[in-house]
N, C-alpha and C positions, 0 to 999 in steps of 0.2 A: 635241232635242239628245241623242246617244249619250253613255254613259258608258264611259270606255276606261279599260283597266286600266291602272294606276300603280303601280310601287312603293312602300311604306312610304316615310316620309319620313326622313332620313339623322338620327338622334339628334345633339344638337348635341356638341360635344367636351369633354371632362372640364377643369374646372378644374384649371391649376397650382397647385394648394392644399397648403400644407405643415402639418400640424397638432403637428409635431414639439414646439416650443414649448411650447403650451398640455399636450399630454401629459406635458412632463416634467416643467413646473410642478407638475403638480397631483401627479404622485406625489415629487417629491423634498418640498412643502408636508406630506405625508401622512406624510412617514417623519421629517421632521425630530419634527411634531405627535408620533408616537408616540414618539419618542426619550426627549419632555420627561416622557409619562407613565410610561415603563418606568421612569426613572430617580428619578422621584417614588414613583413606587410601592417601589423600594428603600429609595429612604430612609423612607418611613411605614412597613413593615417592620421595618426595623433600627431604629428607634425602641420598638418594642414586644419587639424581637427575636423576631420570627416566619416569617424569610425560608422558606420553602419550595418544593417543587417545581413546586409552580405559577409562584410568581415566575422559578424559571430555565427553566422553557417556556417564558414568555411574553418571556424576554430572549432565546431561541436564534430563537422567529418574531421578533423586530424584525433578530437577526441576519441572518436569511435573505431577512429584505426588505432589509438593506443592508451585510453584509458576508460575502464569503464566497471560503477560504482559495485563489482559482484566479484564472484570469489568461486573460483571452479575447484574441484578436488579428481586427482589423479592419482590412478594406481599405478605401482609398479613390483616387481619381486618383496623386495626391500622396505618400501618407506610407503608413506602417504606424503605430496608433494602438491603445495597448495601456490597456487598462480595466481594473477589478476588477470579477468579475463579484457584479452583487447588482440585484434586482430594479431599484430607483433606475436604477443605471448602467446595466444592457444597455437600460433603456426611453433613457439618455442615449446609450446607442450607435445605435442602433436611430434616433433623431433624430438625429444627425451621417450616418448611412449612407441618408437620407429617405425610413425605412421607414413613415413617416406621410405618406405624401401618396396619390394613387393609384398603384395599379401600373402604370400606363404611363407615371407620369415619374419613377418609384424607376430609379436609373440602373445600368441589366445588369450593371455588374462589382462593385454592393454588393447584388444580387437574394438571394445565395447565403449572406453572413451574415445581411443580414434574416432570412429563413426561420429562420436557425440560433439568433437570438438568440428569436424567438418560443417555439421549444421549451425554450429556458433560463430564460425568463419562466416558462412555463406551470409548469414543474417546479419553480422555487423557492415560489409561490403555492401550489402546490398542496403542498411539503413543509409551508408554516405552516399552510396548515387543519390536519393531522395537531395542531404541535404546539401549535398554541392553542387548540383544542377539548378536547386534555389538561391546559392550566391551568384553563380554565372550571370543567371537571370534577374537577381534583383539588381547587379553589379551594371545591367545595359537599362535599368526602368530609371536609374539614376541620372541616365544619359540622356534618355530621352523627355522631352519637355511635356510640360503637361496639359498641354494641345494636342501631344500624338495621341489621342484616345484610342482609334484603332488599333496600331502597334502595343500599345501598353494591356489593352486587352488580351491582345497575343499574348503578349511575353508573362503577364501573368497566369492566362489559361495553361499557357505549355508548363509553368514550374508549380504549378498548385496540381494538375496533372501526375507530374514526376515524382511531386512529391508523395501521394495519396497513392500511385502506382507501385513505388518502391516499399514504401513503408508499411504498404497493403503484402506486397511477395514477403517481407522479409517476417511479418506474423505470420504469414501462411503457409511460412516451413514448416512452422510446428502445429499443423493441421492433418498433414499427407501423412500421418498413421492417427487409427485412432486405435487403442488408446496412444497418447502420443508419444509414452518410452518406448514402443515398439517399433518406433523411426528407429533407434539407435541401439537398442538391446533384442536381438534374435530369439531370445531367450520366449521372451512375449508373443505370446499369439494376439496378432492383430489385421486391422483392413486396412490397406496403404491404395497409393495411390502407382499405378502400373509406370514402371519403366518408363513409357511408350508417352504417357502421361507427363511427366515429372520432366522427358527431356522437349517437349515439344513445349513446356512452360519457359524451360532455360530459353530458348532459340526465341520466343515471340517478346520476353522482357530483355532480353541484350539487345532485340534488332530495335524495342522501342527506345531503350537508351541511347545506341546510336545516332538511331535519326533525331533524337530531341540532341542530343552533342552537335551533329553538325548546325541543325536549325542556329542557335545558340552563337556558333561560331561563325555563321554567313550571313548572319540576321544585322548586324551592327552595321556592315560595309550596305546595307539597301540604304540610310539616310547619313554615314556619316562622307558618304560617295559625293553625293548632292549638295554639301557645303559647299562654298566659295571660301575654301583654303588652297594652299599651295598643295599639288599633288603629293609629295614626301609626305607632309603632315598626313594627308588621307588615307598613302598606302600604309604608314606606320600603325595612326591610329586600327585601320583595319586588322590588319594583323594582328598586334598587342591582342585587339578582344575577341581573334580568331582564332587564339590557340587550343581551344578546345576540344579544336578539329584533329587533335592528334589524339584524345579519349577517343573519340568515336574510334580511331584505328584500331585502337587496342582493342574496341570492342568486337569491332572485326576478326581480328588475330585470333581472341579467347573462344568466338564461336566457332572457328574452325577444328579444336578440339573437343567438340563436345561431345561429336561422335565416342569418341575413346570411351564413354560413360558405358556404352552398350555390352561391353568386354567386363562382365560381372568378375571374371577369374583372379581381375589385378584390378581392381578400384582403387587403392589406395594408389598405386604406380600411376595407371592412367589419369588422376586426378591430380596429381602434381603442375601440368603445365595449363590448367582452369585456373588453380588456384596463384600460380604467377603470374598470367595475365589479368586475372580479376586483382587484384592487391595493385599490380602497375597502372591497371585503367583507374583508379583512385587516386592513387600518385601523382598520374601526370596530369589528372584534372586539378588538383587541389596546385599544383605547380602551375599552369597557365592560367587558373585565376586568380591565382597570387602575380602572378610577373606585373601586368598593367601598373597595380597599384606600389609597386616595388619600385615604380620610374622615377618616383618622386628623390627616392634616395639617391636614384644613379645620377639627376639632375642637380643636385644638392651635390653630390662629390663631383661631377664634370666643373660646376662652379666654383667649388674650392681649386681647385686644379688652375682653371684658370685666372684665377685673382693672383693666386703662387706665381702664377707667368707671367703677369699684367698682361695677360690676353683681353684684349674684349668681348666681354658676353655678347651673343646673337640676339638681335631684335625678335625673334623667335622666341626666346627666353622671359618668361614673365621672374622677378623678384619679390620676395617677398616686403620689401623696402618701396620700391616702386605702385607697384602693381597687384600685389597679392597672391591668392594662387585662385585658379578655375578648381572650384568645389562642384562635388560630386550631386550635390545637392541642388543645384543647377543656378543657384547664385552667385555671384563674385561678392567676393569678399568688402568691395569697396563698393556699398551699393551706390555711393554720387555717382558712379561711373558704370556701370552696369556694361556686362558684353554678351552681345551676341552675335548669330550668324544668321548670312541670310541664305534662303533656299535658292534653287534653280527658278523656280516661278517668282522670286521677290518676296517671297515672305520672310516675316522675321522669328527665327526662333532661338528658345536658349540654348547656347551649346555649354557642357558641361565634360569634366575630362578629368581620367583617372590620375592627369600631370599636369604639368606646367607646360601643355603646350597651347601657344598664342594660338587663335583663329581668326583670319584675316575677313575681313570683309569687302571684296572686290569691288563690288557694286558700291560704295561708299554709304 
């Protein structure tokens, strides 16, 4: 029996699968979630009266994931459908226009804002790495006292950095065609910037926000190690301002997708789990730099709790009757009495804390 040549066999046909839904779940779930904590985080602030500049970062990214002052226009059979644009909505336009399903059933006369609304995504995401990676950072120069000169020099080089980095990518979407409708409308004859280009940009600005996330998240525990506190307080404190380190994962995660980009056939498909990890690496950053300063409430309700009990409060526990609270600002409240901590070598420095928690001074 001869073997005759055959053609490949015909791939069977793509699902009409619409994933519009579940994508917009989970980022409108993610922005309501950060709403509750920004807005917590203010009020634990103005409780101690310590609002700073970190806290209005970290309200302009929740801004940028869901308000922002422009007005997109989308087509579709029927109607003309006018949005606000904010990460949330264009991902809600973006699923009205069935820019989640595959590209051969995203239907030709909404092809052209799809594309348009992915570049409006990419650029608003990419404005809050900039400016949440500035609250992270300005949230540890609070910490540290204004003797670390060294250290403060870091912590600011790496967020004026991030911030000039991000805010730099996030103009320079709309550079990669010129003219620049030609990014998003085929229609246009124009010079872009190659594939090859565009995905080796993606991979070199995710790995630089990673490693500035971990920096950020391992950088607190080098001096708040070296106090003379009880080790609980040190491993908490470190942790609380090491949650960031779970951003950098994500950014992890999202780079491993990026390949999919190369697969021109289904862009719109292959780009759906980019655009969930990037929205989540937002997310869970703006949520762990919210937590730290969230303590203040949970110490405020643990103490109502216990007066309810006539427990006694822990000598650990500063009052605002007593003692005051450790401000951010690296003062105590009660300057007759000023606290601080001393180092491994006997120095003395201010230690300063997103809560109420005491720091003991061993050495007397």
């Amino acid at each position: 029996m001869s073997l005759s040549a055959t053609s490949p066999p015909t791939p069977p046909p793509l699902a009409n699968e619409d994933r519009g839904s579940f994508v917009t779940a989970i980022f409108w779930v993610e922005t309501g979630i950060a709403i509750l904590f920004v807005c917590g985080r203010f009020y634990a602030r103005t409780l101690i009266g310590a609002l700073g500049l970190d806290d209005w970062s970290m309200l302009l990214t929740v801004v940028s994931q869901l308000i922002v002052p422009s007005l997109i226009i989308t087509q579709n059979e029927s109607a003309q459908q006018t949005l606000l644009i904010a990460t949330s909505g264009v991902v809600t336009s973006t699923s009205n226009l069935g820019g989640f399903r595959h590209s051969a059933y995203v239907p030709p006369e909404n092809a052209t804002q799809v594309i348009l609304n992915t570049y409006i995504l990419q650029t608003l995401t990419t404005f809050a790495f900039g400016t949440s990676k500035f609250s992270i950072g300005y949230m540890i120069l609070r910490l540290l006292s204004t003797g670390s000169v060294k250290r403060r020099r870091f912590i600011w080089g790496l967020i004026i950095f991030a911030c000039i980095y991000n805010w730099g990518e996030a103009l320079s979407i709309w550079f990669q065609c010129m003219p620049t409708r030609a990014l998003w409308d085929f229609t246009i004859a124009g010079t872009c910037w190659s594939l090859e280009a565009k995905l080796i940009n993606i991979y070199v600005g995710g790995t630089w926000n990673i490693v500035i996330d971990f920096i950020l998240a391992l950088f607190p525990a080098t001096f708040i190690w070296k106090l003379k506190m009880a080790l609980g307080q040190r491993v908490s404190l470190s942790v609380l301002l090491g949650l960031s380190l779970l951003a950098g994962m994500c950014g992890i995660a999202k780079l491993t997708y990026v390949h999919l980009l190369r697969d021109l056939s289904d862009v719109t498909w292959n780009n759906i789990p980019l655009e969930l990890w990037t929205g989540s690496e937002v997310f869970v950053i703006i949520i762990c730099g919210s937590v730290p300063p969230l303590k203040v409430i949970w110490d405020q309700l643990v103490k109502k709790i216990r007066q309810i009990r006539h427990v006694p409060m822990s000598p650990d526990t500063y009052t605002r009757a007593e003692n005051g609270y450790i401000e951010m600002s690296g003062k105590h409240r009660n300057e007759a009495s000023p606290l601080s901590s001393t180092t491994e070598d006997g120095g003395s420095r201010w230690m300063t804390a997103t809560t109420e928690i005491q720091i003991t001074n061993e050495s007397g």
